[in-house]
N, C-alpha and C positions, 0 to 999 in steps of 0.2 A: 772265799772271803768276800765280804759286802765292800760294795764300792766306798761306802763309806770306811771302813775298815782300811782299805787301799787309801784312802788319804793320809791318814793319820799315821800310817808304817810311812809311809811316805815324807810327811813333815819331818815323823821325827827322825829317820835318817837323814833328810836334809839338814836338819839340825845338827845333829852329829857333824855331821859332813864340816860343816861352816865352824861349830867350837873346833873338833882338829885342826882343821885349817888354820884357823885364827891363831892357837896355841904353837903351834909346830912355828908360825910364823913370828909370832911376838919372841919366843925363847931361841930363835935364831938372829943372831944383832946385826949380821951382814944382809940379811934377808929383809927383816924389819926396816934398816938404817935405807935401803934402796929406794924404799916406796916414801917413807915419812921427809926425806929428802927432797925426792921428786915433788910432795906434794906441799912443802912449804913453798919450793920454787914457783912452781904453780900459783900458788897464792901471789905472790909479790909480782910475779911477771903478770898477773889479770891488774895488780893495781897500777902497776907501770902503765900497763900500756892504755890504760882508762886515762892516765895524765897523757899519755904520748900524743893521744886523738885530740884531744879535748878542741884543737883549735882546727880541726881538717872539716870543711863544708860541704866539698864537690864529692857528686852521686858516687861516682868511680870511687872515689879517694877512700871516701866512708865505708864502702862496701869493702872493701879491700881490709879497712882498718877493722871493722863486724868479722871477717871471715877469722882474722887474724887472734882477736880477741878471746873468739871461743876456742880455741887451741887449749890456753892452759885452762880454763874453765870445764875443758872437758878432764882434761886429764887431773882436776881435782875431784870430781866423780869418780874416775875409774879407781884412781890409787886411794881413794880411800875403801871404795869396795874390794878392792885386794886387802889391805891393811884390815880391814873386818872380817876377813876369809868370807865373803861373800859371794866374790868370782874368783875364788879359787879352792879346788875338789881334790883328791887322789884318782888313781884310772890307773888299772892296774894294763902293764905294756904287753900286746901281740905276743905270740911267738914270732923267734925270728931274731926282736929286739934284743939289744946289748943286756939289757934289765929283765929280760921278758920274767912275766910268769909276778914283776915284785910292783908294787905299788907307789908310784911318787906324784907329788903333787904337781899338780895343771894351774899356771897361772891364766888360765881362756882368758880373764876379763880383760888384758892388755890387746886381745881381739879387738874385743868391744871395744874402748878405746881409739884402737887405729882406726876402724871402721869409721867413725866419727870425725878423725882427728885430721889424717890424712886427706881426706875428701876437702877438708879447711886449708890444708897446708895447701893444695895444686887447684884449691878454686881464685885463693887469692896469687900465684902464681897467674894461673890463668887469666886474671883479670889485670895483672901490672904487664903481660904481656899485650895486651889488648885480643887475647884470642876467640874465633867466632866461637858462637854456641850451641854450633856441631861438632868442635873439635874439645868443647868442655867436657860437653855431656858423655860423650867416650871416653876421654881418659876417667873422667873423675869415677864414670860404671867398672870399668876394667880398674881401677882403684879399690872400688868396694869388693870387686870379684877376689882381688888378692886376697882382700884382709878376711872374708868371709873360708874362701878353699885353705889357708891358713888356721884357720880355726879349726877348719875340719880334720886337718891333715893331725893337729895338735891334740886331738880329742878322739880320733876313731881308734877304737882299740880291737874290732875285730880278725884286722888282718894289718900286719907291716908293712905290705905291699901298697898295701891302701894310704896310708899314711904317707911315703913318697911320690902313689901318685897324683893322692892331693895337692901336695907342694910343688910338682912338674907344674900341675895347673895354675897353681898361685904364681911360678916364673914367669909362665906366659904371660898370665895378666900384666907382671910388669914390666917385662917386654914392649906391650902396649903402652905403659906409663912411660918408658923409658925414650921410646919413639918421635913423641911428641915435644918430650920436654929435651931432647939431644938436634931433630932433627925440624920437626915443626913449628914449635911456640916460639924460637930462636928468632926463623921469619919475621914474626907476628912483632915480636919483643922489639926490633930493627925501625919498623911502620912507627910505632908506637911511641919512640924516642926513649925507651925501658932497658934498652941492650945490656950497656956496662952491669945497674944492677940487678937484670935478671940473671947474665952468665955467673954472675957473684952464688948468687942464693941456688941459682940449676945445681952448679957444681958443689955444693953443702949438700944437696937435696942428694943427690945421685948418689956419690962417697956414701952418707950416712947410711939411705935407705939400704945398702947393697949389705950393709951389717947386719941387717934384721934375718934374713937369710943364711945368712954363715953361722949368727950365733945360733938357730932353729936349729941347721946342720950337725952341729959340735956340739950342742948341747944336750938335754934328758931326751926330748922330743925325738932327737933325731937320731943319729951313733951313738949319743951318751958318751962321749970324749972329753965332756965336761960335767960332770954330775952333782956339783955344787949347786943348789938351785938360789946361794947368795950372789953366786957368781953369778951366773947365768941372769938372776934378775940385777944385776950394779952394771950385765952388759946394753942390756936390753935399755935400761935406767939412763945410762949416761948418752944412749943413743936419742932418746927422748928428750932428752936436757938441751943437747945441741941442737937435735933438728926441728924441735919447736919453739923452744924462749928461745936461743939465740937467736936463729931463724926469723924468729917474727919481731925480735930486737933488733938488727939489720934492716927488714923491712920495713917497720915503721921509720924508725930514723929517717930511709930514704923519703917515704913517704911524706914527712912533714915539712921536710927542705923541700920536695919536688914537686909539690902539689899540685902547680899548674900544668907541667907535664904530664901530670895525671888526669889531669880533667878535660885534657884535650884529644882528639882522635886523631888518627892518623895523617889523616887528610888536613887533617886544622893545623897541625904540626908542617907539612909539609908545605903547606900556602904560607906559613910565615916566615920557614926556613926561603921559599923560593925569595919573601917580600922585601928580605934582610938581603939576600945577597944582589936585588937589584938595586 
């Protein structure tokens, strides 16, 4: 067959691929009802928090408030490219698998997504802790490393094996997230005058994330212990809901009341706590 030939078998299975998708999607109401949810929230949480900033000036504060902001802006991209069955396909499961041999759908785009979303969620973390920009640029990489070996684990269909040991690697990655943000940025958070609502938000962050994993586990991807894919995306769903609009609804809040503790550095902090108690 002519290359050119090879494209057009090509499109139009992609096309196929995207109307099933789409169809399979829309004619399931728990499946549907997860994303169109997610993404109204989305919507109203970008224009919240456009009002939330509106009066934040300092370098820090703003950048904090920018990381913050595109959170749900990302995630109204992704979920409506799920809602169009655009990023999401059938893949028929290894042997091995619980399913093996049968074909169910791959929502991959909520990859994409977190690849995105997450990197926002621990940049502005990182920055209300005041952490250097050696210990960003590593968690935030081992961040993208999850979301990416996640994907892979979610989509490799040659061998089952494979498929877990992608996800061994995604733990590790957050291992490394986890390091940081239990053991490291705490530090930083203390310097910084951030403590109280940093431990607030770590501990949202930590709880939540450790879900995305368990439902992968439990769910189609993984043992298939859950093979609803309404369920499984309302898990995934409600995981998202808390740990980005509320998430970044806590942070701004503090953000707006605290501003000048935001715009100040450690040291700036610490010369006027010493200035007060003489």
């Amino acid at each position: 067959m002519s290359p050119i030939g090879q494209i057009v078998v090509s499109g139009i299975l992609l096309q196929a691929t995207q109307a099933d998708a789409f169809s399979q999607i829309q004619n399931d109401v728990l499946l549907s009802s997860s994303l169109w949810v997610n993404i109204a929230l989305a919507g109203l949480s970008a224009l919240l928090f456009v009002y939330m900033g509106r009066g934040i000036a300092s370098n820090r504060a703003r950048l904090i408030w920018g990381a913050t902001l595109m959170i749900p802006l990302v995630s109204i991209s992704s979920y409506l490219g799920l809602a169009s069955g655009l990023t999401a396909s059938f893949i028929e499961m290894p042997a091995g698998h619980a399913l093996a041999g049968e074909e169910v759908m791959s929502q991959w785009g909520r990859y994409l997504t977190w690849t995105l979303s997450t990197p926002l969620i621990l940049l502005a973390l990182g920055l209300l802790a005041d952490a250097n920009l050696g210990s960003l640029f590593t968690v935030i990489t081992a961040d993208i490393g999850m979301c990416m070996t996640g994907l892979a684990a979610a989509l490799v269909t040659s061998s089952y094996l494979f498929r877990w040991l992608f996800y061994a690697v995604g733990c590790t990655f957050f291992i490394v997230v986890l390091y940081a943000l239990v053991i490291e940025w705490p530090t930083f958070a203390v310097e910084a005058g951030t403590s109280d609502i940093f431990r607030l938000l770590r501990t949202l962050t930590i709880v939540l994330w450790l879900g995305y994993p368990i439902i992968w586990a439990v769910g189609v991807e993984g043992l298939a212990l859950v093979q609803s894919p309404g369920l499984t995306s309302w898990g995934y769903s409600v995981l998202d809901i808390l740990a980005k609009y509320v998430f970044a609804f806590l942070l701004l809040r503090w953000i707006a009341s605290n501003e000048r503790i935001v715009s100040m550095t450690g040291r700036e902090l610490a010369t006027e706590s010493a200035t007060v108690d003489d």
